[in-house]
C-alpha positions in Angstrom: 79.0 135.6 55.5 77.8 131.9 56.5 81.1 130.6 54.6 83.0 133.1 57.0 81.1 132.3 60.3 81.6 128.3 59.4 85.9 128.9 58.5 85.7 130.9 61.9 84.6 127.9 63.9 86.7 125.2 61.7 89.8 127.5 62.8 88.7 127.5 66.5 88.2 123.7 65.9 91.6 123.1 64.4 93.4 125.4 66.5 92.3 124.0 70.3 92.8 120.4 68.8 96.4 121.7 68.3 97.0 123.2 72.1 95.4 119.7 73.2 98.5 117.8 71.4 101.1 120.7 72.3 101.0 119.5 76.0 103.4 117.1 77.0 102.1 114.0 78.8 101.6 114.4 82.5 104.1 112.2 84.6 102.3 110.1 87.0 103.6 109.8 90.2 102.6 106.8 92.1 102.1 106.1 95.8 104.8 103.8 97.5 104.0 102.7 100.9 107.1 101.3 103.0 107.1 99.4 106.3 110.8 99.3 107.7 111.1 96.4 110.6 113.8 94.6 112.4 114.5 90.7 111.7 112.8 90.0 114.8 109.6 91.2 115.6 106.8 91.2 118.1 102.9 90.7 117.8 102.2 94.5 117.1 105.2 94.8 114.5 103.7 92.0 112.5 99.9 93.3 113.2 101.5 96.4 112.0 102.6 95.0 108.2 99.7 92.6 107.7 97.0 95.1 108.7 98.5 97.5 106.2 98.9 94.8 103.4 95.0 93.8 103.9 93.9 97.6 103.4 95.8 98.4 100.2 94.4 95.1 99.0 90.7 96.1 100.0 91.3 99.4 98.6 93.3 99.3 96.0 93.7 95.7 94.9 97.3 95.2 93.3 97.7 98.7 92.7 99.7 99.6 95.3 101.7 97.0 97.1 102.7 97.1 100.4 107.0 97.5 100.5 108.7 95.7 103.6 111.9 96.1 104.7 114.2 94.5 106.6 116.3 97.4 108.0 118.7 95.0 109.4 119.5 94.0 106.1 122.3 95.7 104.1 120.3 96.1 101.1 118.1 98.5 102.9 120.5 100.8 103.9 120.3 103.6 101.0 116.5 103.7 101.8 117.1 104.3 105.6 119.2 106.9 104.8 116.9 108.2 102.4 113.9 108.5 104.1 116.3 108.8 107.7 114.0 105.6 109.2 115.8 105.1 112.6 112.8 102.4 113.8 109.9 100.9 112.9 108.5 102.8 110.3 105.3 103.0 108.2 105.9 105.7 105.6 103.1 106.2 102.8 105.1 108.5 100.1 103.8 110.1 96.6 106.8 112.4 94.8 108.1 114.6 97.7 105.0 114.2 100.0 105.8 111.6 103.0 103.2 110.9 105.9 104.6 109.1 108.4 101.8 106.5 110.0 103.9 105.0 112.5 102.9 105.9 115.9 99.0 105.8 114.4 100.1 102.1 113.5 101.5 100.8 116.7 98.7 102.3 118.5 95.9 101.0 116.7 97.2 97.5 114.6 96.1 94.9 116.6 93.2 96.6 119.6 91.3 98.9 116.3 92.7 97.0 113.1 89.7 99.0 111.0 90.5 102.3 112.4 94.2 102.1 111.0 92.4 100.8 107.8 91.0 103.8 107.3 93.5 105.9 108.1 95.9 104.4 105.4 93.1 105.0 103.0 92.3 108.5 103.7 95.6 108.9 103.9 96.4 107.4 100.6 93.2 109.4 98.7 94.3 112.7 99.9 97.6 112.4 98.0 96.0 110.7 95.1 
């Protein structure tokens, strides 16, 4: 009866090791985090992109980095169109999810730099 009772749980073993290499590898998706500007920019727009590139580095060192681009550039245009940026944008994306930070941004980047700080980071740890 023991030798039964020990197969048993050698089977149970065996058999939950197996479902645990069954399962295909999750995909990770990562968070992206755009700032569309112009070629020329004011005091805010610039406030804007180096606030934002200080919190990811607080927060998340160089795990997520900070993507500017020049919408006046040519090169940009498939990710205009993409994400239909008519503006200044700051868009924080992960997969299909996109929060939009933009107005928060230009209100709060240069009179209550920590506030958008944080904002970026909740932001960012919801999705995560």
């Amino acid at each position: 009866m023991k030798t039964f009772k020990f197969l048993a749980v050698i089977m149970l073993v065996i058999a939950g090791f197996s479902n645990l290499r069954a399962q295909p590898p999750q995909k990770v998706v990562p968070v992206e985090v755009y700032y569309f500007h112009a070629t020329n920019r004011c005091v805010t727009c610039q406030a804007v992109e180096d606030v934002t590139r200080e919190a990811l580095k607080q927060n998340y060192g160089n795990k997520i980095q900070l993507k500017s681009i020049n919408s006046d550039e040519e090169t940009s245009k498939p990710l205009l169109k993409k994400y239909k940026v008519a503006g200044q944008s700051l868009l924080i994306l992960k997969g299909n999810k996109i929060e939009d930070l933009t107005s928060f941004a230009f209100l709060n980047a240069r009179t209550k730099p920590e506030q958008l700080k944080e904002k970026i980071k909740k932001t960012i740890d919801k999705m995560e």
